[in-house]
N, CA, C and O atoms as a GROMACS GRO file, in nm:
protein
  356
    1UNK      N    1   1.968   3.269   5.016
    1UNK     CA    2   1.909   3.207   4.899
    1UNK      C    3   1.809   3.102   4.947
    1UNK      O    4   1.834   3.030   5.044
    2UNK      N    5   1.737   3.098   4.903
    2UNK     CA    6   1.603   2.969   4.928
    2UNK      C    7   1.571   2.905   4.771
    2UNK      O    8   1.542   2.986   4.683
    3UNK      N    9   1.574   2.820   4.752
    3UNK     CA   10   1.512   2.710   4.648
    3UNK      C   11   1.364   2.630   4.683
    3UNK      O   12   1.325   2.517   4.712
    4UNK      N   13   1.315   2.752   4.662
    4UNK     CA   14   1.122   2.692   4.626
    4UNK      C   15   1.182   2.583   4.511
    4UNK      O   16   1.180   2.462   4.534
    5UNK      N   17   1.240   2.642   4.376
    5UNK     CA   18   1.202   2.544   4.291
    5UNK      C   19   1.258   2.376   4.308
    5UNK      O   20   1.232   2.299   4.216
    6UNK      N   21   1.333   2.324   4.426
    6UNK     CA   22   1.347   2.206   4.416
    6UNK      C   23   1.210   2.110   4.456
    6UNK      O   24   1.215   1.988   4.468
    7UNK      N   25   1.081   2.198   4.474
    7UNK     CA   26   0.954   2.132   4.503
    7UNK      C   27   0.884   2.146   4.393
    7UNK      O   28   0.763   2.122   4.392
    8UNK      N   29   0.975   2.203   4.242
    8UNK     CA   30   0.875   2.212   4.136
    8UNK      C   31   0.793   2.324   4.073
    8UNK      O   32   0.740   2.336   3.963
    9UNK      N   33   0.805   2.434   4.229
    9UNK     CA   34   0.733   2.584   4.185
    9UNK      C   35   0.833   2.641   4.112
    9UNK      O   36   0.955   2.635   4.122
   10UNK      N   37   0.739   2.715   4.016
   10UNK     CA   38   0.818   2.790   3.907
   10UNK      C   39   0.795   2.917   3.990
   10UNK      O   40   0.776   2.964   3.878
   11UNK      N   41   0.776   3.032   4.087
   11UNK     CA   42   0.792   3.134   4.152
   11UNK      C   43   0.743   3.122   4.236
   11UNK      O   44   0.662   3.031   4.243
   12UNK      N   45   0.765   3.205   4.346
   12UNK     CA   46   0.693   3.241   4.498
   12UNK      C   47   0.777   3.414   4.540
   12UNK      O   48   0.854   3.486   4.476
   13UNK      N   49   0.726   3.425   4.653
   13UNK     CA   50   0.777   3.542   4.720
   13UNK      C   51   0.868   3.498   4.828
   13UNK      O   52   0.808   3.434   4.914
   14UNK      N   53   0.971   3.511   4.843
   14UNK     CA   54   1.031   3.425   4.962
   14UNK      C   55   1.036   3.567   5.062
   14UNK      O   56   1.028   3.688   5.040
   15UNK      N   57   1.053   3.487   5.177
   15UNK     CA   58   1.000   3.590   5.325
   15UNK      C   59   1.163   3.646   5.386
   15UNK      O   60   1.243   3.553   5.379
   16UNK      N   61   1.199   3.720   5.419
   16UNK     CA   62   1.296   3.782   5.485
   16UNK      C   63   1.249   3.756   5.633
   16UNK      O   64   1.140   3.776   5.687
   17UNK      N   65   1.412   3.682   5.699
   17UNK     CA   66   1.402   3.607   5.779
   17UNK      C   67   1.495   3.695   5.893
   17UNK      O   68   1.617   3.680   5.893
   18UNK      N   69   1.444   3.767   5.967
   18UNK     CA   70   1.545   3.904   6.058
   18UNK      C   71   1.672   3.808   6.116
   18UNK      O   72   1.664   3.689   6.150
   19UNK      N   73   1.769   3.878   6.116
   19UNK     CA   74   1.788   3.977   6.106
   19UNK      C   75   1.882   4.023   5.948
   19UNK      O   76   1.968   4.109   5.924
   20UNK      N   77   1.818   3.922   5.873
   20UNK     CA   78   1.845   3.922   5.723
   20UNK      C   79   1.759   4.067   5.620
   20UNK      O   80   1.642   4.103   5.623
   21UNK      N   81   1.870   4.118   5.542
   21UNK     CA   82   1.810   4.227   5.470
   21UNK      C   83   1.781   4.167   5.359
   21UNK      O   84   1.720   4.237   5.278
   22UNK      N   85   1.807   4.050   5.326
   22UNK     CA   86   1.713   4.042   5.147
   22UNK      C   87   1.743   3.887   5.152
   22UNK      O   88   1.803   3.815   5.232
   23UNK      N   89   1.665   3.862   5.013
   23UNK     CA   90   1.682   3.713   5.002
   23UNK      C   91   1.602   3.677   4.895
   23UNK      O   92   1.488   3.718   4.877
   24UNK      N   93   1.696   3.560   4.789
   24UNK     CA   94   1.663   3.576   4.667
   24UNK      C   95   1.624   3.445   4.629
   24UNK      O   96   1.683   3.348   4.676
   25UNK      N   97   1.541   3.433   4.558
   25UNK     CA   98   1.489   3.267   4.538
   25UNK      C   99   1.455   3.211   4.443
   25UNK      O  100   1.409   3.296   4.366
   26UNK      N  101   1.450   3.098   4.395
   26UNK     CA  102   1.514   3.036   4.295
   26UNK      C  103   1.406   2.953   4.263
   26UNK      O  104   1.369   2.879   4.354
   27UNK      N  105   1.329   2.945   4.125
   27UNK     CA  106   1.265   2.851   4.112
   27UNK      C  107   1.248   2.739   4.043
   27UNK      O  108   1.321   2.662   4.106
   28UNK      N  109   1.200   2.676   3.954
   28UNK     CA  110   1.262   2.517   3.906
   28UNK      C  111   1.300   2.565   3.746
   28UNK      O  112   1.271   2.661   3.674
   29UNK      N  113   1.384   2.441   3.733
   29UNK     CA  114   1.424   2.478   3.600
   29UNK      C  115   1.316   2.390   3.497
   29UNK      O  116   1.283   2.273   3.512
   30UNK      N  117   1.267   2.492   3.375
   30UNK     CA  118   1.164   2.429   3.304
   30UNK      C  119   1.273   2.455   3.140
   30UNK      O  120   1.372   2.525   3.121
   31UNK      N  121   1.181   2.342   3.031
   31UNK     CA  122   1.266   2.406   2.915
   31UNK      C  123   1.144   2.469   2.860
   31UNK      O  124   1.031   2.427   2.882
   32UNK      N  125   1.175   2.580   2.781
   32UNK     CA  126   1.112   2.686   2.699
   32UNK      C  127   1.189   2.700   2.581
   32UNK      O  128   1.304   2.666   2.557
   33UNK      N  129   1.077   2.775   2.489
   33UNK     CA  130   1.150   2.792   2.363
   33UNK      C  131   1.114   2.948   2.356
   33UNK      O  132   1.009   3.011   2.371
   34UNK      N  133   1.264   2.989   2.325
   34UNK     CA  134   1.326   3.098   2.303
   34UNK      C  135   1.377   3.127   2.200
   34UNK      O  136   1.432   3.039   2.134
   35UNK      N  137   1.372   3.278   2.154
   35UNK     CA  138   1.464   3.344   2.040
   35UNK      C  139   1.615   3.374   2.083
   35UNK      O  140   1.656   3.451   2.170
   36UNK      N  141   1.690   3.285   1.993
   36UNK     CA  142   1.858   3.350   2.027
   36UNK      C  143   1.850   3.370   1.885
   36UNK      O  144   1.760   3.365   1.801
   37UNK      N  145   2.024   3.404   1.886
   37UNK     CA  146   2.107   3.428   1.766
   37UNK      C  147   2.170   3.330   1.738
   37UNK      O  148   2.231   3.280   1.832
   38UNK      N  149   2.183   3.265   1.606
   38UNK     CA  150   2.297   3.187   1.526
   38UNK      C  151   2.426   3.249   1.483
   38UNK      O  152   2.438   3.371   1.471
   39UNK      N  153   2.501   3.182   1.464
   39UNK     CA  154   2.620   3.255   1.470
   39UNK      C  155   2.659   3.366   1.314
   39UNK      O  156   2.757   3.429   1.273
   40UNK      N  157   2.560   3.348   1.280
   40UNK     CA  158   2.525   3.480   1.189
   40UNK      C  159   2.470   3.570   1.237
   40UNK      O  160   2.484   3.666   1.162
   41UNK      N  161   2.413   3.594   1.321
   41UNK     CA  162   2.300   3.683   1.375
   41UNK      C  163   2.182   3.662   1.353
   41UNK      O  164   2.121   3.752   1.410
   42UNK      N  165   2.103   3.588   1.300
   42UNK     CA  166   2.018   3.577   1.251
   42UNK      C  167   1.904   3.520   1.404
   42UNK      O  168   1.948   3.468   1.507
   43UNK      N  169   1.821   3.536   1.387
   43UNK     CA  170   1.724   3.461   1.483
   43UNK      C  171   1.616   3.373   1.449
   43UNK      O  172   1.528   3.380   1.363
   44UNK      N  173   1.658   3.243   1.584
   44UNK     CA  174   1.604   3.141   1.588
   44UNK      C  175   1.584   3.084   1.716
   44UNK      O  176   1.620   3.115   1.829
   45UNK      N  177   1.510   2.981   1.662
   45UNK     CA  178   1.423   2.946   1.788
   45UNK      C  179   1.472   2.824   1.855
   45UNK      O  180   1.467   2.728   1.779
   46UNK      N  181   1.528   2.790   1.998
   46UNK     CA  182   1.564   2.750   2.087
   46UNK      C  183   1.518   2.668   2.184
   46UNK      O  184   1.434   2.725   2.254
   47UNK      N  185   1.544   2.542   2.216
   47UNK     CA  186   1.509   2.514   2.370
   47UNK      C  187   1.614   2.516   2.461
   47UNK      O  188   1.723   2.463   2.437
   48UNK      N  189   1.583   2.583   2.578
   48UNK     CA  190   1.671   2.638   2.691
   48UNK      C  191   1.605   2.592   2.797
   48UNK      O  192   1.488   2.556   2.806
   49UNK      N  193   1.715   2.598   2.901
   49UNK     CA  194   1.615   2.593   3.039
   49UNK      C  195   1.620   2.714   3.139
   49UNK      O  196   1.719   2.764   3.192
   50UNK      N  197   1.460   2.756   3.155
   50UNK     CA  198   1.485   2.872   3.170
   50UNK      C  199   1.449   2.871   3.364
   50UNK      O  200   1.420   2.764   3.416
   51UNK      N  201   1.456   2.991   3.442
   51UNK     CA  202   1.408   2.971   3.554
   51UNK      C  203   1.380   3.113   3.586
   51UNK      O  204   1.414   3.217   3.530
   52UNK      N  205   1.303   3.086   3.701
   52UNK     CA  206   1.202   3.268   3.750
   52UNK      C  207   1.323   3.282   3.901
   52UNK      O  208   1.349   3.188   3.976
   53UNK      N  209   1.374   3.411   3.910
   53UNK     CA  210   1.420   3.474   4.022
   53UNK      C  211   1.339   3.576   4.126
   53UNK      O  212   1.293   3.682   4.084
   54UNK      N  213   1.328   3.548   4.228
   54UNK     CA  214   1.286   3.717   4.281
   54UNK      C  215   1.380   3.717   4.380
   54UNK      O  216   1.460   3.637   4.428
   55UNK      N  217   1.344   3.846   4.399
   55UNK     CA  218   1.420   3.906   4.529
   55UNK      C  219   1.346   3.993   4.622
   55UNK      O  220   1.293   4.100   4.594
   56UNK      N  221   1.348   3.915   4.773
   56UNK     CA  222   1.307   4.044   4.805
   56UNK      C  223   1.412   4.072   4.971
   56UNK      O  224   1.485   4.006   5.045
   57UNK      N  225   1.365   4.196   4.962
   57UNK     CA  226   1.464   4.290   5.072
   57UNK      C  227   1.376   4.402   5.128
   57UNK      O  228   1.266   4.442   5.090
   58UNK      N  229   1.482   4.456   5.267
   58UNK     CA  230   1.408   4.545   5.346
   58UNK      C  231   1.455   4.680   5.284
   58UNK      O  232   1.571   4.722   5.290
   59UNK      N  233   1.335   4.752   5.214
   59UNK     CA  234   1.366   4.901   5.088
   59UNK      C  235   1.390   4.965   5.207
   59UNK      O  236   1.431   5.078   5.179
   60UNK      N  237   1.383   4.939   5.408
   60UNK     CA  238   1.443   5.070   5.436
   60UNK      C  239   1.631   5.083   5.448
   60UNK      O  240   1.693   5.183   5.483
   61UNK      N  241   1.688   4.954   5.408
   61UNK     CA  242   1.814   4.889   5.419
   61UNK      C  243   1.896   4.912   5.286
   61UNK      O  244   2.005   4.969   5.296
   62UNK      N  245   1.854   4.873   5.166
   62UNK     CA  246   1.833   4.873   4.999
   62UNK      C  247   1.785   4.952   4.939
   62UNK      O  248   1.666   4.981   4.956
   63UNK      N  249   1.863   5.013   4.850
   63UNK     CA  250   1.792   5.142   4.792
   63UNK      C  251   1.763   5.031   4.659
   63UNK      O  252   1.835   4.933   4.638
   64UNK      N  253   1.627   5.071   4.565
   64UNK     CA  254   1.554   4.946   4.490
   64UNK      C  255   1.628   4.948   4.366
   64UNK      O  256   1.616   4.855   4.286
   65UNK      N  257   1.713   5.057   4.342
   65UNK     CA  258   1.790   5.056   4.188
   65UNK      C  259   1.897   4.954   4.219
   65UNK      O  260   1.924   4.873   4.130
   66UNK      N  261   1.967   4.948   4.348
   66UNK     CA  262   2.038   4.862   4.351
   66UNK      C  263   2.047   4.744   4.360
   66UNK      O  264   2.145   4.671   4.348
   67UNK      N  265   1.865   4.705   4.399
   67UNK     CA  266   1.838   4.575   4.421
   67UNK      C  267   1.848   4.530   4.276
   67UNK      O  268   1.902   4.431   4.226
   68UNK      N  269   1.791   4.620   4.227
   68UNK     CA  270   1.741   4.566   4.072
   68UNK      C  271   1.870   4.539   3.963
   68UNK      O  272   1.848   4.459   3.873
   69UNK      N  273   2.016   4.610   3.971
   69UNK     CA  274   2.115   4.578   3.968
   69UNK      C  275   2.189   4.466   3.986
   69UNK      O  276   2.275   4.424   3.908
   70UNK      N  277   2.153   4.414   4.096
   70UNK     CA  278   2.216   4.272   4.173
   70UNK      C  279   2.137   4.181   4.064
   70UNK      O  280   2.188   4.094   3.994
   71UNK      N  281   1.973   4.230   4.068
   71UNK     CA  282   1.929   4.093   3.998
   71UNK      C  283   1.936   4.096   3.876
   71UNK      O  284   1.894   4.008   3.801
   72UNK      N  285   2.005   4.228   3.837
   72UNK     CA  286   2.018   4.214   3.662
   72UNK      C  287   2.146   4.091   3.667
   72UNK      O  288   2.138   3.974   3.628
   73UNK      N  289   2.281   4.175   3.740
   73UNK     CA  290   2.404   4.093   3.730
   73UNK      C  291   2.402   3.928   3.784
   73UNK      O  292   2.501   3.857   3.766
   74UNK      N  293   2.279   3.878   3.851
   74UNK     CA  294   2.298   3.752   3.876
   74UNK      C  295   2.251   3.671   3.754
   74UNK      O  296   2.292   3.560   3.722
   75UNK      N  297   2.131   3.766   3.672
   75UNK     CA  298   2.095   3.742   3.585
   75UNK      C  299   2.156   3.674   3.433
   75UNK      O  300   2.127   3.577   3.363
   76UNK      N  301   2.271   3.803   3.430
   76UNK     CA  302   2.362   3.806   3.310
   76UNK      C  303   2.454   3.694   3.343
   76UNK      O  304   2.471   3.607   3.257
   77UNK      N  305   2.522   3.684   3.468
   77UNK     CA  306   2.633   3.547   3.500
   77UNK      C  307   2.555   3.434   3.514
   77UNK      O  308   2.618   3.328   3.504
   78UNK      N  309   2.442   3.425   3.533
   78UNK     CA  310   2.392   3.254   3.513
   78UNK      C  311   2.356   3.277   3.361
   78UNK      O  312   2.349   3.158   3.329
   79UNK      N  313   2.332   3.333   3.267
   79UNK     CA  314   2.320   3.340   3.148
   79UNK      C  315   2.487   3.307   3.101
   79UNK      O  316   2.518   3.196   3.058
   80UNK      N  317   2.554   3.380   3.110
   80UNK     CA  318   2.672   3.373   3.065
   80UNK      C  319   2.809   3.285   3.096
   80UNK      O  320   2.920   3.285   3.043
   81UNK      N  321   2.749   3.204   3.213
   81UNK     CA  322   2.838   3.080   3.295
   81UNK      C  323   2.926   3.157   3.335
   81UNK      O  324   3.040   3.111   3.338
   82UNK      N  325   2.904   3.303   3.380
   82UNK     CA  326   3.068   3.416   3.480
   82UNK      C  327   3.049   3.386   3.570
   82UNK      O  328   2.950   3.443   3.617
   83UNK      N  329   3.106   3.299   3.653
   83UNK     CA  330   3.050   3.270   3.791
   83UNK      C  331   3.170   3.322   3.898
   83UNK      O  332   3.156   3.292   4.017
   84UNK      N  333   3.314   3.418   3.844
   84UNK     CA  334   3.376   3.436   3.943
   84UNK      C  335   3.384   3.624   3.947
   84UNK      O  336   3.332   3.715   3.882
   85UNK      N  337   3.484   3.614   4.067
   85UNK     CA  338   3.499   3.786   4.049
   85UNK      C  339   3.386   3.850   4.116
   85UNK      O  340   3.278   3.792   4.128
   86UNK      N  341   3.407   3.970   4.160
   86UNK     CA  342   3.312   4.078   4.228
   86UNK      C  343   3.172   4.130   4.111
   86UNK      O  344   3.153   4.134   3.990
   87UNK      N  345   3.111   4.157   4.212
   87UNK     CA  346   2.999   4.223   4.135
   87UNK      C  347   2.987   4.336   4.072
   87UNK      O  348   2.916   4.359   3.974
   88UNK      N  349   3.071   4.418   4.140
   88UNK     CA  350   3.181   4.554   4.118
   88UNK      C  351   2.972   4.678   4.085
   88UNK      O  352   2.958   4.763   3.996
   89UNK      N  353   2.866   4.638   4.185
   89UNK     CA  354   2.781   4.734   4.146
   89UNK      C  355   2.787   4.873   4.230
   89UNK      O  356   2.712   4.966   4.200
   0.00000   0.00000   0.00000
């Protein structure tokens, strides 16, 4: 993991560092306004704090559906505060 965003960048490409196959990076947290749901369903508009992920890895190591998997599920558990348990992808 690398944290560009504790310097404030909202994205970068972070570099794979051998003999490392991937590496995912984190950029600052900004607030934005977003559409959620009220507890009716209904939609409305939000401030959240949102942040940019990438990932990158060696595709001859990583097949890319699976990369893209990992970054859905890191996705959904920092959305959802699941922070324990396997990834089970």
């Amino acid at each position: 993991i690398t944290n560009y965003g504790s310097a404030g960048t909202l994205f970068d490409t972070p570099v794979i560092n051998q003999p490392n196959s991937g590496i995912l990076g984190t950029g600052a947290l900004v607030k934005r306004p977003v559409v959620v749901s009220d507890q009716f369903g209904n939609d409305t508009i939000a401030i959240r704090d949102m942040m940019y992920l990438s990932l990158t890895y060696d595709h001859r190591l990583i097949d890319g559906a699976v990369a893209a998997r990992f970054l859905s599920a890191i996705k959904a558990r920092l959305e959802e505060g699941a922070f324990g348990g396997e990834f089970g992808l």
